[in-house]
N, C-alpha and C positions, 0 to 999 in steps of 0.2 A: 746281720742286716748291713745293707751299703752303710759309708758315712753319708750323713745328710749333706754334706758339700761337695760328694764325689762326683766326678765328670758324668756327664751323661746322665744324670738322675733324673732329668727333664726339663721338655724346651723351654716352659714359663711354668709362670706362677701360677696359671690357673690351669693345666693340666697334671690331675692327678696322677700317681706314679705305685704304682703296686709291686713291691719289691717282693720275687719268690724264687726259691733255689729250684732251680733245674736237675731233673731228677739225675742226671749227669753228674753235679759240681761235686767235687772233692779239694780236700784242704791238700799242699803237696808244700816240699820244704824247695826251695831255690838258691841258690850256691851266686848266680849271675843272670845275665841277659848280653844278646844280640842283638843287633837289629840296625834302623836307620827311618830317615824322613827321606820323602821326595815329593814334588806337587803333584803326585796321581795317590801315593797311602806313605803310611806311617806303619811298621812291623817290626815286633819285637817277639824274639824264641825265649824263653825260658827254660835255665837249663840247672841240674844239680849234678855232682863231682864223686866218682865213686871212685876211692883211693884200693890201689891194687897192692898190697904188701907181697913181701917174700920175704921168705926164713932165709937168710944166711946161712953158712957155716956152723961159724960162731954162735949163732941161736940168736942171734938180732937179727931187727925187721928192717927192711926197706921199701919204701915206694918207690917201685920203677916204673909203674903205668897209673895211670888216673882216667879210668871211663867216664867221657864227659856226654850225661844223657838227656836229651832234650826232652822236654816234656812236651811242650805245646807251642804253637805260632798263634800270637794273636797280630791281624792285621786290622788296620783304622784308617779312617780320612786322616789326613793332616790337620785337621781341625782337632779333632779327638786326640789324637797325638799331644799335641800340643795341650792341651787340657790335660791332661794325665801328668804329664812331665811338671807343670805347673803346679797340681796338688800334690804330686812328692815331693817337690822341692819345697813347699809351704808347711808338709808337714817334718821334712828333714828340717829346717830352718829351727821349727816349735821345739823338736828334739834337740838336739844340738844348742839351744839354748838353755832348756828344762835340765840338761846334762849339768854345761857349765853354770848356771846357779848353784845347781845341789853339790857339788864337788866343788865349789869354790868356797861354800858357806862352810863346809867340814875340815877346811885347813885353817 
């Protein structure tokens, strides 16, 4: 289920909001993202990184290619955009502290 603070989960208070997965959604792992803002939308690709080895001679590996495959474009208003960027950064901020607590409290 969304977080209950996530962007877009509704316009007010008094419109109910019925969160349902779309027979579509799938969990997918992400490596990075693309993308940008402008005043007509806000698009972001998401992408994960498939590393290409080769056998050597010697019988070591090397990556000489890395397939970088995009999964999906999500585009938004700039409104949305901006919402979203806001809640990762609020919950990067929560992390990033929860972090430095726990690992300052064990030296």
């Amino acid at each position: 289920m969304p977080d209950k603070d996530a962007p877009g989960t509704g316009p007010s208070d008094q419109t109910k909001v019925e969160a349902i997965k779309n027979p579509d959604f799938k969990v997918v792992y992400v490596d990075g993202v693309y993308g940008g803002l402008d005043p007509n939308k806000g698009n972001m690709i998401l992408y994960f990184d498939c590393p290409e080895p080769v056998i050597l001679k010697d019988g070591s590996m090397k990556v000489e290619k890395v397939k970088r495959n995009f999964i999906f474009e999500a585009r938004m208003s700039p409104d949305t955009f901006i919402r979203i960027a806001r809640w990762m950064n609020q919950h990067a901020d929560f992390y990033e502290k929860w972090m430095s607590e726990r690992f300052s409290k064990t030296k």
